[in-house]
Backbone as a printed PyTorch tensor [residue, N CA C, xyz], in Angstrom:
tensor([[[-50.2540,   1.1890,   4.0090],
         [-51.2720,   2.0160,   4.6200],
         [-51.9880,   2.7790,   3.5130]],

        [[-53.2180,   2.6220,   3.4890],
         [-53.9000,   2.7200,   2.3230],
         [-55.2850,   3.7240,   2.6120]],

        [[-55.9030,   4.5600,   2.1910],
         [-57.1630,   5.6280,   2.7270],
         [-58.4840,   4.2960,   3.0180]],

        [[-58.2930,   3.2180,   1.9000],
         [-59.1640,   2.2040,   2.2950],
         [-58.9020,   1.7300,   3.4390]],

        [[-57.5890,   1.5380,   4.1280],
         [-57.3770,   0.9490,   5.5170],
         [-57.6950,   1.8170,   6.2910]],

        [[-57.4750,   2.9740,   6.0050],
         [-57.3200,   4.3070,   7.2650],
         [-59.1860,   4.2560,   7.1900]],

        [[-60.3890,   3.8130,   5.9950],
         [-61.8290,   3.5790,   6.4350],
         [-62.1990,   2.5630,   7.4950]],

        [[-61.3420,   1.5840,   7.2540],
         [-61.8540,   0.4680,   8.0040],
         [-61.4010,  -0.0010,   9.7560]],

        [[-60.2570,   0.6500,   9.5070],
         [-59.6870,   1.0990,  11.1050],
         [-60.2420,   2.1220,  11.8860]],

        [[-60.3750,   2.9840,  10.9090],
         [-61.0610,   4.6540,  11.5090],
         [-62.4960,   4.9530,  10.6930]],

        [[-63.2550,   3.7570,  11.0540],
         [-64.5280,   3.9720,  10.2740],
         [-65.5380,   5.2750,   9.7790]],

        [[-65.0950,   6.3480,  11.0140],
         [-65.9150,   8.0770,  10.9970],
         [-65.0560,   8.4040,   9.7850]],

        [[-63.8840,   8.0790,   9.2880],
         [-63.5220,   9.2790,   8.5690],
         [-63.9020,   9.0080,   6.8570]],

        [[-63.9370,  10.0440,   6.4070],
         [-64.2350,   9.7380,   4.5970],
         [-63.1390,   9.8170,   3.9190]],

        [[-63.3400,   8.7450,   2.7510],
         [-62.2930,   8.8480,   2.1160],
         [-61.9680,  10.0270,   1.0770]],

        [[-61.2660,  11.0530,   0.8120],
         [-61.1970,  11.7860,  -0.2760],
         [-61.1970,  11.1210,  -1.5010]],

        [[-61.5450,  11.9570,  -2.8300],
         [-61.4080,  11.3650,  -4.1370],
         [-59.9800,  11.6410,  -4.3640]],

        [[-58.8740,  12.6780,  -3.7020],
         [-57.4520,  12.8230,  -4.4440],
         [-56.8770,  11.4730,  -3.8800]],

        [[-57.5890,  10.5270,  -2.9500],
         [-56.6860,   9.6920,  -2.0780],
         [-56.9380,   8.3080,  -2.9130]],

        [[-58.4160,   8.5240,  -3.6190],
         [-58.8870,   7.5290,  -4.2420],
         [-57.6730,   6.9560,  -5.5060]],

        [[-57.4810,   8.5180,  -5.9140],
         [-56.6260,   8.3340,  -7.3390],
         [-55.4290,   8.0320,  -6.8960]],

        [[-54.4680,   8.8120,  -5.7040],
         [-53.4470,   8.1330,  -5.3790],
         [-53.7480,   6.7710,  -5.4280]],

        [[-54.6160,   6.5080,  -4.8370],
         [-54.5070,   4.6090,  -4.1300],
         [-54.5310,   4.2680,  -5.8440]],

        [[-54.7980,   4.4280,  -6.6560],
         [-54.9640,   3.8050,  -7.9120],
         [-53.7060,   3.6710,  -9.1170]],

        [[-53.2490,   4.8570,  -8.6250],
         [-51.8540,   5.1530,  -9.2410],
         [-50.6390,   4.6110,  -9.0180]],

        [[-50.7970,   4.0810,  -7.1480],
         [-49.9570,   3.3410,  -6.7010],
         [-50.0530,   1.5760,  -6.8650]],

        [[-51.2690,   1.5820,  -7.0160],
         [-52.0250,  -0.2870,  -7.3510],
         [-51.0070,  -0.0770,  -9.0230]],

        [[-51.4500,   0.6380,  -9.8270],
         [-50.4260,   0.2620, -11.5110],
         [-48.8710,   0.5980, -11.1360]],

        [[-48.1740,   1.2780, -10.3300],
         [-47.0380,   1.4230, -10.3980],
         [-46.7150,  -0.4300,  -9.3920]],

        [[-47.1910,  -0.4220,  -8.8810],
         [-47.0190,  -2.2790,  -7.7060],
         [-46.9750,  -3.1040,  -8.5380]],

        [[-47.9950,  -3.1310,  -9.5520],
         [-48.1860,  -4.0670, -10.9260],
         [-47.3330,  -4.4470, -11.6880]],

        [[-46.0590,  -2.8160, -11.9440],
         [-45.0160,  -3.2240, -12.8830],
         [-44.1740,  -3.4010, -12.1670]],

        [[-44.0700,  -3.1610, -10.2190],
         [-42.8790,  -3.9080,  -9.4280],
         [-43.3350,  -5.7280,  -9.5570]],

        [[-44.3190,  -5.9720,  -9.4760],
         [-44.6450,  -7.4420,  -9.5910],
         [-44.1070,  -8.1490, -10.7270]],

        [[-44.6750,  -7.6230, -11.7960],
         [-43.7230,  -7.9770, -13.4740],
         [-42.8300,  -8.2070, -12.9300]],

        [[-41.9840,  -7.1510, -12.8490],
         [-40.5020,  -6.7500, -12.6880],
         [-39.7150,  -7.9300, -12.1250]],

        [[-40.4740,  -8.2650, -10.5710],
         [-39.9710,  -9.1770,  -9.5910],
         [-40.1860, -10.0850, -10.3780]],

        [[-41.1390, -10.8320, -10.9710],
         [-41.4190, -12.0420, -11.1060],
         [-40.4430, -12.5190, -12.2340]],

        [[-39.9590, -11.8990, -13.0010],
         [-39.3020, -11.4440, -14.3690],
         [-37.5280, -11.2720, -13.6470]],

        [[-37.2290, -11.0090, -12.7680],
         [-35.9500, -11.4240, -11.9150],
         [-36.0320, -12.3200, -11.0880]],

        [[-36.5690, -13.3010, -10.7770],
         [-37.2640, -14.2320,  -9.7920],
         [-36.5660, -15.3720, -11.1870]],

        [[-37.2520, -15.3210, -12.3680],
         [-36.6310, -16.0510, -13.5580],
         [-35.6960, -15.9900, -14.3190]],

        [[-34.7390, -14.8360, -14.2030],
         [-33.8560, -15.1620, -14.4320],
         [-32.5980, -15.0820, -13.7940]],

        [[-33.0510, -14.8890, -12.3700],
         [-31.8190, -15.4130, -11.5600],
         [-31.8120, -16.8620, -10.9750]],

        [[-32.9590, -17.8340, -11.4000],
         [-33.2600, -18.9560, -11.2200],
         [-32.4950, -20.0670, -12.1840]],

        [[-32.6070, -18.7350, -13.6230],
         [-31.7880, -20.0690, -14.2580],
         [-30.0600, -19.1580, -14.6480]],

        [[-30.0420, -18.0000, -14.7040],
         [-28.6190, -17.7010, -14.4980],
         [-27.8580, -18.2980, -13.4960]],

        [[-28.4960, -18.9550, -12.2040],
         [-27.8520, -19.4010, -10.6990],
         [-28.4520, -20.8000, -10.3010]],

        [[-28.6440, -21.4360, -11.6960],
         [-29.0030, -23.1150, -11.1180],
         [-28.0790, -23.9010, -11.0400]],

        [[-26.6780, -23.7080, -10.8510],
         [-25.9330, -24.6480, -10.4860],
         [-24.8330, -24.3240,  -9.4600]],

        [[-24.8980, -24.5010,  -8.0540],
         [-24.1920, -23.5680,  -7.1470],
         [-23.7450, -25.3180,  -6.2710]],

        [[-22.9360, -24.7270,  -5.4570],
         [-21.8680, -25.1810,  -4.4310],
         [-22.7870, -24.7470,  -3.3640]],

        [[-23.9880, -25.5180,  -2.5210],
         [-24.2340, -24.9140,  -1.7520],
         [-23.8210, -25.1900,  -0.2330]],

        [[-24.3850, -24.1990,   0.5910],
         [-23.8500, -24.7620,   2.3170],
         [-24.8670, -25.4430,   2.7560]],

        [[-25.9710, -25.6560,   2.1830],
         [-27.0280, -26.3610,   2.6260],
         [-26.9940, -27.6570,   1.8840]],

        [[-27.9220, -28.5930,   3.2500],
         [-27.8980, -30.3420,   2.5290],
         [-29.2920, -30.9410,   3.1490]],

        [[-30.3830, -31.4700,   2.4710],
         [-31.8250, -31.8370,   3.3510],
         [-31.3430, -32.3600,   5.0160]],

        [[-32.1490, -31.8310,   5.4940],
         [-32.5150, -32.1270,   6.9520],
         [-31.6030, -30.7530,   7.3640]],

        [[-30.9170, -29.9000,   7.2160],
         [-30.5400, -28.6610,   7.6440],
         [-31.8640, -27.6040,   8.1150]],

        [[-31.3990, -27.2460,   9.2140],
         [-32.8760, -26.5460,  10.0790],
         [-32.1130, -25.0150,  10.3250]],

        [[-32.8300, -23.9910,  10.7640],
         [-32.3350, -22.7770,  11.4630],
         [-33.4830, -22.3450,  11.8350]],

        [[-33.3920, -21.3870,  13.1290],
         [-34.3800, -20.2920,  13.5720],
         [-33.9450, -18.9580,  13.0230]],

        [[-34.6120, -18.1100,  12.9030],
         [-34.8320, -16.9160,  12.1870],
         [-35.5720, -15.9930,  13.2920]],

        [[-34.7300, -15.2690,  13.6380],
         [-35.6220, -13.9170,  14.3440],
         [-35.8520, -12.6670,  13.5860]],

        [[-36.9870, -12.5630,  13.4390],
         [-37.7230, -11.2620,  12.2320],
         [-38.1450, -10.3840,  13.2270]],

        [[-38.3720,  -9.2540,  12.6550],
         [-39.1610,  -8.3380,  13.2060],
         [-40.5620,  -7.8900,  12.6290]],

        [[-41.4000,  -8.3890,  13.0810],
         [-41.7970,  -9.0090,  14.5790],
         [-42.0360, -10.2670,  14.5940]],

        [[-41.1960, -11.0410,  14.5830],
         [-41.4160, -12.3750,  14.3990],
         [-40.4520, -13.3200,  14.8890]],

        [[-40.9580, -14.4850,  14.6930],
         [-40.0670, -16.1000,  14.9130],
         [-40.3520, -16.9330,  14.0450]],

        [[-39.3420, -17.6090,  13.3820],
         [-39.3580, -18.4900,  12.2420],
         [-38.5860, -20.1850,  12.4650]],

        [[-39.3240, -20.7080,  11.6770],
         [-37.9080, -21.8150,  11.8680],
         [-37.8350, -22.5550,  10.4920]],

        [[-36.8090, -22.7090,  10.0350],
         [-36.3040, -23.5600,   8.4910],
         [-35.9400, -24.6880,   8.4880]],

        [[-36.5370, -24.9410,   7.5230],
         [-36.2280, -26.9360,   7.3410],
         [-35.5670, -27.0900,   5.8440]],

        [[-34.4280, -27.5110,   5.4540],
         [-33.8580, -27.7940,   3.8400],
         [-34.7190, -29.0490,   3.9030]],

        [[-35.6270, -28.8360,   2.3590],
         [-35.5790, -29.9790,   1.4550],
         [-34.6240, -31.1180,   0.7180]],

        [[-33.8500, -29.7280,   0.3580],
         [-32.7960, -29.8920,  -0.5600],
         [-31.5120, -29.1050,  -0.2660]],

        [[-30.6830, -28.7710,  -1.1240],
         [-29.5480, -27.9840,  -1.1930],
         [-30.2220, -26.6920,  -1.4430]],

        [[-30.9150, -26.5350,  -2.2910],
         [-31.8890, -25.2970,  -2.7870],
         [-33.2980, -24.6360,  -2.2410]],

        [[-33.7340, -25.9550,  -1.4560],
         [-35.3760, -25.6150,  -0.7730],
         [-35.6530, -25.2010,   0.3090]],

        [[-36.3700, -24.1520,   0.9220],
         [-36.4510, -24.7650,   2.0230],
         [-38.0860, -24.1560,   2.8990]],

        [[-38.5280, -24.6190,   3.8200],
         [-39.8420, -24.2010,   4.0040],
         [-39.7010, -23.8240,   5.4770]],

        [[-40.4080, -22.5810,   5.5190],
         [-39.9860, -21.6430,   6.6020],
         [-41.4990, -21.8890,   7.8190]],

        [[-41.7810, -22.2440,   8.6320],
         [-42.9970, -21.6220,   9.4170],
         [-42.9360, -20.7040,   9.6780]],

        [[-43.7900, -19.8400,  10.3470],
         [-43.6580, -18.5570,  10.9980],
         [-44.7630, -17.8880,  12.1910]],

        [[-44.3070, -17.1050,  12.5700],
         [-45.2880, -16.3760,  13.5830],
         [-45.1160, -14.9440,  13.5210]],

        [[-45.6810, -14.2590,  13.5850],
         [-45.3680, -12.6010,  13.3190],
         [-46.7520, -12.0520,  14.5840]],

        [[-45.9750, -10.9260,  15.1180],
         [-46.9930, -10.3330,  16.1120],
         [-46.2870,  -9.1150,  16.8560]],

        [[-47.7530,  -8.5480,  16.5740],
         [-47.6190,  -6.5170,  16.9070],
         [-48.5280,  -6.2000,  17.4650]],

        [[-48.8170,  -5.3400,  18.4150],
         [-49.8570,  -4.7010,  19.0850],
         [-51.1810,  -5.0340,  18.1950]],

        [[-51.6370,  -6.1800,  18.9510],
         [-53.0040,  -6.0990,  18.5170],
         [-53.4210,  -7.1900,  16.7650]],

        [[-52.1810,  -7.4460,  16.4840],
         [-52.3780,  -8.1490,  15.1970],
         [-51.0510,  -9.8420,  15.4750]],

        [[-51.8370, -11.0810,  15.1160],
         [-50.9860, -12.2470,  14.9860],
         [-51.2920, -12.5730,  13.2960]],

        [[-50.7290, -13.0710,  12.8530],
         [-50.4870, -13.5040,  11.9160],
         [-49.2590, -14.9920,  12.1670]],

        [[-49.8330, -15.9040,  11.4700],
         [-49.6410, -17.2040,  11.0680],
         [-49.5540, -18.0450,   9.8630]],

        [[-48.2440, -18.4420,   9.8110],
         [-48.4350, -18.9810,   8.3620],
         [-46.5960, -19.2820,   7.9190]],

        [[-45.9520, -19.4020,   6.5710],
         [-44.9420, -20.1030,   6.6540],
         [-44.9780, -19.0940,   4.6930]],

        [[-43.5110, -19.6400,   4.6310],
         [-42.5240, -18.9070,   3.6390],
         [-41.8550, -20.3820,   2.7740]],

        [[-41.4020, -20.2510,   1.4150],
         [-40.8260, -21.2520,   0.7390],
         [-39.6960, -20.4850,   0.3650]],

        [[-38.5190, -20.5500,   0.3070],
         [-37.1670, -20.0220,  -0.1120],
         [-36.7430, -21.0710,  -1.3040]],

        [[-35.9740, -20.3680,  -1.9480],
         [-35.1420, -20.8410,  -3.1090],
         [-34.1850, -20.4190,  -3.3050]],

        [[-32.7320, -20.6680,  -2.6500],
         [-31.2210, -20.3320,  -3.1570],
         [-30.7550, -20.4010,  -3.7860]],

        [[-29.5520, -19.3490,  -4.8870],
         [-29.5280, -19.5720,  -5.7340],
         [-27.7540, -19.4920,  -5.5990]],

        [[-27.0860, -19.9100,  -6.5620],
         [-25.3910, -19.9650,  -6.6530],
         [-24.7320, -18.8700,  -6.1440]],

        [[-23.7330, -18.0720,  -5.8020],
         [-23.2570, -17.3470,  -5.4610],
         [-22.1070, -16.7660,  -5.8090]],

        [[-21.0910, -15.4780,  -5.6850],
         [-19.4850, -15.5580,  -6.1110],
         [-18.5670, -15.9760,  -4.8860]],

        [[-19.6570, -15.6250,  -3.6850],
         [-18.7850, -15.8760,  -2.1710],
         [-19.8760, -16.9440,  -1.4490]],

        [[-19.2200, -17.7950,  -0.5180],
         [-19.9710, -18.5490,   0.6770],
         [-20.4580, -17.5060,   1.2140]],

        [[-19.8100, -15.9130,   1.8900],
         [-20.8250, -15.3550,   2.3680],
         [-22.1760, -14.7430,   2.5030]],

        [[-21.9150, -15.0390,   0.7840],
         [-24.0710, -14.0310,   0.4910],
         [-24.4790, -15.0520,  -0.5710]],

        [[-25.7190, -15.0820,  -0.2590],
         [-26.7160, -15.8410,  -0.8430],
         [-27.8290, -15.5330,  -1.4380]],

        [[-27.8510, -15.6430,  -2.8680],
         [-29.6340, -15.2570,  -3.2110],
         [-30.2430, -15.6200,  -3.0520]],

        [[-31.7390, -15.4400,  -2.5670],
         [-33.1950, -15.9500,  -2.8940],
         [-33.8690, -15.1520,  -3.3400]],

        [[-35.1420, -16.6110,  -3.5160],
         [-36.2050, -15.9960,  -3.8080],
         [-37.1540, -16.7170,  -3.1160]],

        [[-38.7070, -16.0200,  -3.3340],
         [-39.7590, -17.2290,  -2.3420],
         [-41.0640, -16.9740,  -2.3530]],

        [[-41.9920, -17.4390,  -1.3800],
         [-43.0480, -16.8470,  -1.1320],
         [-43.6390, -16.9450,   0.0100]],

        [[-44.6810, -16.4550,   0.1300],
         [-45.1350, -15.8960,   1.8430],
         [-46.4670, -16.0320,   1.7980]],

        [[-47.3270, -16.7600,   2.8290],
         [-49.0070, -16.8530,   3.0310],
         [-48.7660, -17.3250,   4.3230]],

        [[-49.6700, -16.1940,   5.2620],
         [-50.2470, -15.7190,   6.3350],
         [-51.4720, -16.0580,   6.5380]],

        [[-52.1650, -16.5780,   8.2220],
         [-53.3910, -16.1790,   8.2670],
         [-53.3230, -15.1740,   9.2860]],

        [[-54.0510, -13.7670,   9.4270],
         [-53.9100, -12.9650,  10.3320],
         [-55.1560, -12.5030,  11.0520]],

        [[-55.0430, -12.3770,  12.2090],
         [-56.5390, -11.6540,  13.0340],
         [-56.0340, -11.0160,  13.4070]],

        [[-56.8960,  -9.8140,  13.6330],
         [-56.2720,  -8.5770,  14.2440],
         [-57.5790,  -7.8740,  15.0330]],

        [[-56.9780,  -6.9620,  16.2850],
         [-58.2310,  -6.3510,  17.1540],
         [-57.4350,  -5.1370,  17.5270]],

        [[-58.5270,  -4.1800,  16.8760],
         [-58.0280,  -2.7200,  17.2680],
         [-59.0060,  -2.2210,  18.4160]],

        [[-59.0950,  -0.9440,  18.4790],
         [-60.2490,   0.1370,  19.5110],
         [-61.5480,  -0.1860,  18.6750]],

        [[-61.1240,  -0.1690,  17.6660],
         [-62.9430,  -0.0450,  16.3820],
         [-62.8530,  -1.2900,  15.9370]],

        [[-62.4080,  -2.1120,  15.4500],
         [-62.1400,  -3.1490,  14.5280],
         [-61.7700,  -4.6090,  15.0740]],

        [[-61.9800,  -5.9260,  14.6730],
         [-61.7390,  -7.2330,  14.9840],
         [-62.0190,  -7.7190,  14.1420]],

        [[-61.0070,  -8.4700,  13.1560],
         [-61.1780,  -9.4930,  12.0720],
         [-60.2180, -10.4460,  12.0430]],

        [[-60.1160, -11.0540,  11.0060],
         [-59.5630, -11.8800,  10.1860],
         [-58.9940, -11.3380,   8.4600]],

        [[-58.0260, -12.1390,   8.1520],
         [-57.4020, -11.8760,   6.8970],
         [-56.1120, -12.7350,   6.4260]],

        [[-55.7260, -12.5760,   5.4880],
         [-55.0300, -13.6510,   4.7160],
         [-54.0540, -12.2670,   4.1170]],

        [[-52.8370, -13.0550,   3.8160],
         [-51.6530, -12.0870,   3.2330],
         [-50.4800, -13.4180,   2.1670]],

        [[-50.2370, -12.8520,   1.1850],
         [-49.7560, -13.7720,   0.1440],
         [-48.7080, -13.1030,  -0.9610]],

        [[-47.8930, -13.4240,  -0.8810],
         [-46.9100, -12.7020,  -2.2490],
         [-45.3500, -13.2700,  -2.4230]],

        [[-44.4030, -12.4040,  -3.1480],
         [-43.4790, -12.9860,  -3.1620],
         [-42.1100, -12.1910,  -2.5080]],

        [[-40.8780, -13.1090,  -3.1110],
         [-40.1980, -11.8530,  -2.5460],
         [-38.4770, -12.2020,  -3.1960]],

        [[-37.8800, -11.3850,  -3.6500],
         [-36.3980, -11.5900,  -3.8350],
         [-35.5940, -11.0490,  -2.5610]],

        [[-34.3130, -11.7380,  -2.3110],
         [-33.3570, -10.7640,  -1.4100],
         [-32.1020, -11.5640,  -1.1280]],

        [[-31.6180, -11.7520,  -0.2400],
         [-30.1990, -12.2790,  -0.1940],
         [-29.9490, -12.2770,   1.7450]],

        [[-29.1860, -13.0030,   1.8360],
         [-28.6880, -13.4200,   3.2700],
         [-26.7190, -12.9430,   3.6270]],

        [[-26.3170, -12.7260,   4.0980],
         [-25.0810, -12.3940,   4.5960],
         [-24.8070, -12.8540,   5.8680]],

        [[-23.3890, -14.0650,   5.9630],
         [-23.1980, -14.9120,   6.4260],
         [-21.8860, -14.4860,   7.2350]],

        [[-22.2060, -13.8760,   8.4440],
         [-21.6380, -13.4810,   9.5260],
         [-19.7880, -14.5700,  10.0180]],

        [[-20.6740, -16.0420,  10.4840],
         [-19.7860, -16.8070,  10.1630],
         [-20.3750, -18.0350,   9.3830]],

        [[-20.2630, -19.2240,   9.8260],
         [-20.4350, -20.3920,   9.0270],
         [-22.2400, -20.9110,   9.5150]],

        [[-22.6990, -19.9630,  10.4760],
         [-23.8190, -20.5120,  11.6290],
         [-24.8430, -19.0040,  10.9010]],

        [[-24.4690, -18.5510,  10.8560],
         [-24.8150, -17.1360,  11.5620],
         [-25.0630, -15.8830,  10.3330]],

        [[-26.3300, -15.2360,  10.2150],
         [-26.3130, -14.8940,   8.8400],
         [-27.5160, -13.7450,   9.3980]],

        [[-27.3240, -12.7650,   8.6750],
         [-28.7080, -11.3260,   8.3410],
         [-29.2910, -11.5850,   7.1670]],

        [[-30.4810, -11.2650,   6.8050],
         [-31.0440, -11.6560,   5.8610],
         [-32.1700, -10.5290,   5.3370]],

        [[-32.2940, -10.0630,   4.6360],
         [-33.1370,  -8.9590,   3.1390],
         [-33.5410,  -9.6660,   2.6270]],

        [[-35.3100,  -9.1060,   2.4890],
         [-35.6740,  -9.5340,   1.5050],
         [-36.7560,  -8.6750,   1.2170]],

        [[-37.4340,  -8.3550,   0.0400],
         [-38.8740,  -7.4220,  -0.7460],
         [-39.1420,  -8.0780,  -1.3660]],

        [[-40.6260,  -7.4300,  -1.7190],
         [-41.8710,  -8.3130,  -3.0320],
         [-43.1410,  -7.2840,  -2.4460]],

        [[-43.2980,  -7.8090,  -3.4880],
         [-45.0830,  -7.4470,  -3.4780],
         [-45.8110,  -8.1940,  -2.3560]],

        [[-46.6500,  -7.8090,  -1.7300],
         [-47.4720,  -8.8840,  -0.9600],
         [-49.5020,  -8.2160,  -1.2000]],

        [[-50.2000,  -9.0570,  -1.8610],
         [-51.4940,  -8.8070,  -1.8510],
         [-52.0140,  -9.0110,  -0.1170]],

        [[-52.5070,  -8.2450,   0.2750],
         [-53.2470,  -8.4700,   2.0480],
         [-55.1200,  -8.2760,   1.6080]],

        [[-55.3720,  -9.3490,   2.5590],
         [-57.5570,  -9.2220,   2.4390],
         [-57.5060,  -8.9070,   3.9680]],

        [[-57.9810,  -8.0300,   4.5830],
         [-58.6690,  -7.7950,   5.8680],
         [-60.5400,  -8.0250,   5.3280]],

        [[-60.9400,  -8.5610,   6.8840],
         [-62.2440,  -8.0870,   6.6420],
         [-62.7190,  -8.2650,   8.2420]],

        [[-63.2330,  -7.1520,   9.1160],
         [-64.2990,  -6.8580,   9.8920],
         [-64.9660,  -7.5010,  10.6500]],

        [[-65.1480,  -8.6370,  11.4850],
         [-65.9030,  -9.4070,  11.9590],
         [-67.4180,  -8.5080,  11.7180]],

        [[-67.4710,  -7.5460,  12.4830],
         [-68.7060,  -7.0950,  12.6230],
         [-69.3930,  -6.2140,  11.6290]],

        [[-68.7510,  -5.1070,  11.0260],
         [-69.2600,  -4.3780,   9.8250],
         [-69.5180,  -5.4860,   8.8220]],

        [[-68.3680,  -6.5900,   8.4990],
         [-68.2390,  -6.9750,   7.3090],
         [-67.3250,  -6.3080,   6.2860]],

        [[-66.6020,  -5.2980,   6.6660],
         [-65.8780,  -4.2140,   5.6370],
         [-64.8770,  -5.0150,   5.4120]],

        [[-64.7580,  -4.8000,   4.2900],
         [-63.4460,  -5.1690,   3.6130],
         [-62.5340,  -4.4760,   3.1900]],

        [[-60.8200,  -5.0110,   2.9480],
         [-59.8750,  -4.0370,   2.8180],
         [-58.7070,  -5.2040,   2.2250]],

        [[-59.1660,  -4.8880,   0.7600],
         [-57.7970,  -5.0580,  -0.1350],
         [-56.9560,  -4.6010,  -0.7690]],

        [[-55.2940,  -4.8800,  -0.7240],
         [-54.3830,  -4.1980,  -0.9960],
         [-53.2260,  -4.9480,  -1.4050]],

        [[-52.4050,  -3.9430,  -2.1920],
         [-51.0560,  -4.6040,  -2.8680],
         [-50.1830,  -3.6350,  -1.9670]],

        [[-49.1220,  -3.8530,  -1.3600],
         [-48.1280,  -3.3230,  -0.8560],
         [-46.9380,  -3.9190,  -1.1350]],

        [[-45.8160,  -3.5760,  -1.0300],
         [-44.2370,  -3.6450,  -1.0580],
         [-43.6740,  -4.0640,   0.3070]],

        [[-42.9310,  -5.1680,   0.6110],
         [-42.5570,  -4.9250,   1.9440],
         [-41.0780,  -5.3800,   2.0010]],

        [[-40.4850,  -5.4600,   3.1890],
         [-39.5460,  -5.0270,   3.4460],
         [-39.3150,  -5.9470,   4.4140]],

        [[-38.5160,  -7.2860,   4.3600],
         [-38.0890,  -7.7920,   5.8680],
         [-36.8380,  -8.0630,   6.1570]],

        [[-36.4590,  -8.0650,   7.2340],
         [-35.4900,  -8.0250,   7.9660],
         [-35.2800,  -9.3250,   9.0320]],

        [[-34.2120, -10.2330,   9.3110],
         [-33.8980, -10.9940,  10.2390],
         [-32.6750, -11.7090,  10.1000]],

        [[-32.2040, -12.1540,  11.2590],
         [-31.0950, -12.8390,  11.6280],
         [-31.3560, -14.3460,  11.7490]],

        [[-30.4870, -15.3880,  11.0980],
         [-30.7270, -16.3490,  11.4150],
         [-29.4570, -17.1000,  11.6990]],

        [[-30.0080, -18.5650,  12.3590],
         [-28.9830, -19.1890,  13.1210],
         [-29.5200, -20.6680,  12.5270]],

        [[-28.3260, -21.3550,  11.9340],
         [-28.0270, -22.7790,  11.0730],
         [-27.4370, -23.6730,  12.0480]],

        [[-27.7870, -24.4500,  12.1560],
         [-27.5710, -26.2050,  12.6640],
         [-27.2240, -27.2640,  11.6900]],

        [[-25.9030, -27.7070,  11.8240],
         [-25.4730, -28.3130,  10.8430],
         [-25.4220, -28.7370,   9.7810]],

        [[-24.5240, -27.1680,   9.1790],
         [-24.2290, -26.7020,   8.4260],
         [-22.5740, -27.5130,   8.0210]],

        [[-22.4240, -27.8350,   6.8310],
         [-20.8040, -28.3330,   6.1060],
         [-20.0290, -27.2820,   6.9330]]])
């Protein structure tokens, strides 16, 4: 939530200049979480390229997110490509996730890593557009029983809104945060 979003949702209000500099201060501090991620993204890729995994191609699961529904397909032991649907008062978003697992000390937790691209429309009281959302993300899964697993994950995500009717635009780097449970279909 950004003073540029709070223009384009709530078009009457002005943006302050102290909100300007926040928003600017927070875009370079996102910059060195992105480094950061991308820079542990590599070397837990090759510290954890040789694992015992529970996954084997053609392995599927559904994923319930908040606010969302997912479903997973293994490539591989290591791959796997997520669809998705996400939806909140007034906003759908569409689009799919790539995961990458990495070795582990227990069968019960699992690292990844991945990435995420959305297409989203959204219709408020003032506002009706379209927009695109894209980034990455590290986190890990915890494996309830052999089926059955919670799953964390963060990254950066760049979001474009834009306006059907003004034309306004609204770009941003944010941090996010997801959450879901998923359920595996033959699984070793």
């Amino acid at each position: 939530y950004t003073a540029r979003t709070t223009c384009l949702i709530f078009p009457g209000r002005n943006t302050t200049e102290r909100e300007i500099l926040l928003k600017n201060k927070m875009q370079n501090v996102i910059k060195v979480l992105i480094l950061t991620e991308v820079l542990l993204i590599l070397f837990v890729s090759q510290s954890f390229s040789d694992r015992n995994s529970k996954f084997e191609k053609g392995n599927f699961g559904i994923t319930l997110s908040y606010p969302g529904l997912g479903f997973r397909y293994f490539q591989n032991e290591r791959l796997a490509i997520a669809p998705r649907v996400l939806f909140s008062e007034g906003v759908l978003a569409i689009g799919s996730r790539g995961y990458r697992y990495f070795k582990c000390s227990q069968n019960k937790v699992l690292t990844l890593s991945g990435w995420e691209l959305l297409y989203i429309t959204f219709e408020g009281d003032e506002s009706k557009g379209i927009g695109f959302l894209g980034g990455v993300f590290l986190g890990g899964e915890y494996f309830f029983n052999r089926n059955f697993s919670f799953q964390i994950d963060f990254g950066p995500q760049y979001i474009y809104l834009k306006d059907n009717e003004t034309s306004l635009e609204e770009k941003d780097v944010a941090i996010s945060l997801n959450l879901g449970l998923n359920y595996y279909f033959g699984l070793k």
